[in-house]
Each structure stands twice: as structure tokens, then as C-alpha cells.
C-alpha positions, 0 to 999 in steps of 0.5 A, spaced: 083 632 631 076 631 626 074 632 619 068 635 622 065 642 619 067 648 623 061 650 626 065 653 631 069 659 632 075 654 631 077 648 630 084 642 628 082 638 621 086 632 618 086 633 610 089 626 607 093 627 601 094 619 599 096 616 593 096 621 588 096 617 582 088 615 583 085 619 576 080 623 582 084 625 587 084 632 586 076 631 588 077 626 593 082 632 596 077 638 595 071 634 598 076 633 604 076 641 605 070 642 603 067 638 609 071 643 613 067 649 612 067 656 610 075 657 609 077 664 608 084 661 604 079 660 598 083 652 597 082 650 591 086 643 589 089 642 582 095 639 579 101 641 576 104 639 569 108 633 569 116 637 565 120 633 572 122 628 567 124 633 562 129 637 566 134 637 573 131 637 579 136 644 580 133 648 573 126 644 575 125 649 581 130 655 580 126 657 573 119 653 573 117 652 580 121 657 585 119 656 592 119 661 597 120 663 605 117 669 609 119 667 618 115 672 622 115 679 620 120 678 615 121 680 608 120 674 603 126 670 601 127 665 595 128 658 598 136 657 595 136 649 599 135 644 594 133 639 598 128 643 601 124 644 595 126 636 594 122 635 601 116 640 599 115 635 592 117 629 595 118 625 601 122 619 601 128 621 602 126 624 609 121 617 610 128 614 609 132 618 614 127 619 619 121 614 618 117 617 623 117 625 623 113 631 623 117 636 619 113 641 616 114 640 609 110 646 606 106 651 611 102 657 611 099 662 616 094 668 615 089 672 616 084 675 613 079 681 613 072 682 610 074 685 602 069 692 600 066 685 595 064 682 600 070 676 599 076 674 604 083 679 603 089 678 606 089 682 614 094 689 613 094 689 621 096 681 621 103 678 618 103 673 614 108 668 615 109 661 610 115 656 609 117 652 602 111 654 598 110 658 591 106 664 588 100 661 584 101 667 578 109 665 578 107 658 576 101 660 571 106 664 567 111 658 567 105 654 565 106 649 570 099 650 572 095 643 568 089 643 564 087 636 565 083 636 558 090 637 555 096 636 559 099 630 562 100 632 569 105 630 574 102 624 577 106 624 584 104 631 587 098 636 587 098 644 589 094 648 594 092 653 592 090 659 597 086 663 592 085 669 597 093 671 598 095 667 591 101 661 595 100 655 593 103 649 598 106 643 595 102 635 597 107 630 595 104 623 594 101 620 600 102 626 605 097 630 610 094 637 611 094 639 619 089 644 618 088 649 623 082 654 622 079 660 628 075 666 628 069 661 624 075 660 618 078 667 617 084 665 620 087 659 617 094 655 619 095 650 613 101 645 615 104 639 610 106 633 613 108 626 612 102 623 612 105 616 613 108 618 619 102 622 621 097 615 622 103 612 625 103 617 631 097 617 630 095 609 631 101 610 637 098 615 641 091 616 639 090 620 646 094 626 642 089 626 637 082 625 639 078 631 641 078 629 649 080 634 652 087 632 655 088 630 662 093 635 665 096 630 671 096 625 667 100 628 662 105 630 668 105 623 671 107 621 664 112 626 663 116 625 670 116 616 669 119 618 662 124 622 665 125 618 671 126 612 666 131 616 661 135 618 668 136 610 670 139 609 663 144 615 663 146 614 670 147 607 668 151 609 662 155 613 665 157 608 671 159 603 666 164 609 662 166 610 669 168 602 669 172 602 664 
């Protein structure tokens, strides 16, 4: 994956969140997309006000920031798990369960067409498919949207806005975007994930994230000495069940 402009017909870029409680890090995230290219999302970055403190997590998301789910070829549906909306805002509770992960937190899948303006609109004859993400409009009206100048904003997480189809993703401190973009940039797939797990994979196995292309036969001769390997382990197990 590489952060690399797409002057190509498609591409994967790695946006990084990180610490979002940096006074610029609204700007250092949008610079991230910026350098991509043209996307036909139209991302803009920005913050939502700080009212967690004041109120329930349970109210915070049902009335303030509900958040949604559209699976493939389905009609949208309000997201009732609290805990799933917990993991879009924050992720230390999955960094304590499972340190090493890569859940889609927050995700989103679109296409788009040329508009009679010339700007991006939303593909009729595409679905759009999202997870975990809210509705620009809903979240203005609930004035959760901040004005810098004025508000104090929430410290530990910043809103992606797809100002083209009007979701929004949620990017908790110290997560990543997984940006997938083809047909020059209009078409988009945008996943939210641990950015802490994601440059651990990363550091681990870094043949599954550079741009050579993979080499298929030694991916296969991988593959059959792992399952040669878990084989030798189950068959040990089980000759020690059989003993005792």
C-alpha cells in the first residue's frame, strides 16, 4: 500500500489517524487524503463537539450521534448494538480483548457518476453499502458538528465526511483509513481500522503490504508448511487425549 497520488486507474493508500488530541490533526489528516488525488467522496475532515462528558454513552448515540448499517442491496437500518457504536468512537475496549486486529470499525462502499454540474453524484445503477457510520445532516441538526472558533471539540475523535453521498465515518484516536479508490477515483471503498494493529501487521509481515507484486508459489509454499505445522499440533493433541 502507498500514499502515493493516484495517477493510476486505481490504487490501496493508508491514511493515518494517530493521536488526535494534537491542535492540527484535522489538517495533518486531510493533507494524508489530499495527497491521494482526486476522490469522487469529496473527504473533508473535521471534528465533532465534545458533549460525551455531559451525557451516557447510550443517549450520546441514540439521540446525538445514531449511527447507521446499509449490507449490500439492503435498506439502511439504525445500528441498536451499543457496543458497536462504542468501537466506531473508541477502540480500547477491542485493543484490550484482541490487541492485534483488523475489524472494520467504521466502512464505507460507493460509487459515483458525473452530476449535470460537473461534481460527483452517488451511481443509481451501483449499490451503496456502509457500516457504523452516521448522516452528515442528522449530526448538523444535533449540532454536533464544531466550529473550532467557538466550540470545544471532542479531543479524542474526528468525523469523515464523504461530502458526495453525506455519510460520515467515525476515526477514533490512533486509528487508520484503508483507502481503496478505481476508475481514477470514482470509485471509493474507505475502511476505519486499528491503526496500532495495523503497523504491527505491518512491521510483521511487511511482504503483505508493499507494492511487489505477490509471489504466488511462495505464498502456497507458506501456506502448506502452516498447515503441515498445525497438523503435527492437532495430531500431537489428540494422541495425548487418547492417552489419558
Amino acid at each position: 500500500m502507498s500514499t502515493a497520488a493516484n495517477t493510476e486507474s486505481s490504487g490501496s493508500h493508508i491514511v493515518w489517524v494517530g493521536n488526535t488530541t494534537v491542535p492540527d490533526a484535522v489538517e495533518l489528516v486531510q493533507d494524508q487524503i489530499n495527497s491521494i488525488g482526486f476522490l469522487a467522496a469529496l473527504y473533508e475532515v473535521i471534528r465533532p463537539v465534545d458533549i460525551r462528558s455531559y451525557v451516557s454513552s447510550r443517549r450520546y448515540f441514540k439521540r446525538y450521534m445514531p449511527l447507521y448499517d446499509r449490507p449490500d442491496e439492503e435498506e439502511e437500518q439504525l445500528v441498536t448494538d451499543l457496543w458497536q457504536c462504542r468501537e466506531a468512537a473508541t477502540m480500547a475496549r477491542m485493543r484490550r480483548n484482541q490487541p492485534i486486529n483488523m475489524q472494520s470499525f467504521s466502512y464505507e462502499f460507493a460509487t459515483f457518476d458525473v452530476g449535470r454540474n460537473g461534481w460527483p453524484v452517488a451511481s443509481k445503477e451501483s449499490s451503496i453499502s456502509y457500516r457504523s457510520i452516521a448522516h452528515y445532516e442528522e449530526l448538523d441538526e444535533n449540532g454536533l458538528i464544531s466550529d473550532d472558533r467557538y466550540d470545544e471539540y471532542d479531543s479524542t475523535l474526528l468525523l469523515l465526511r464523504d461530502r458526495t453521498t453525506g455519510n460520515v465515518l467515525l476515526l477514533p484516536d490512533q486509528s487508520a483509513i484503508i483507502i481503496n479508490q478505481w476508475h481514477s477515483g470514482w470509485g471509493v471503498e474507505a475502511s476505519v481500522v486499528d491503526g496500532i494493529s495495523l503497523s504491527a501487521l505491518m512491521t510483521r509481515y511487511p511482504k503483505l503490504f508493499d507494492d511487489c507484486p505477490v509471489d504466488e508459489y511462495d505464498m502456497m509454499s507458506e501456506i502448506l508448511a502452516l498447515e503441515e505445522q498445525l497438523n503435527r499440533i492437532c495430531g500431537s493433541l489428540y494422541d495425548n487425549n487418547q492417552k489419558e
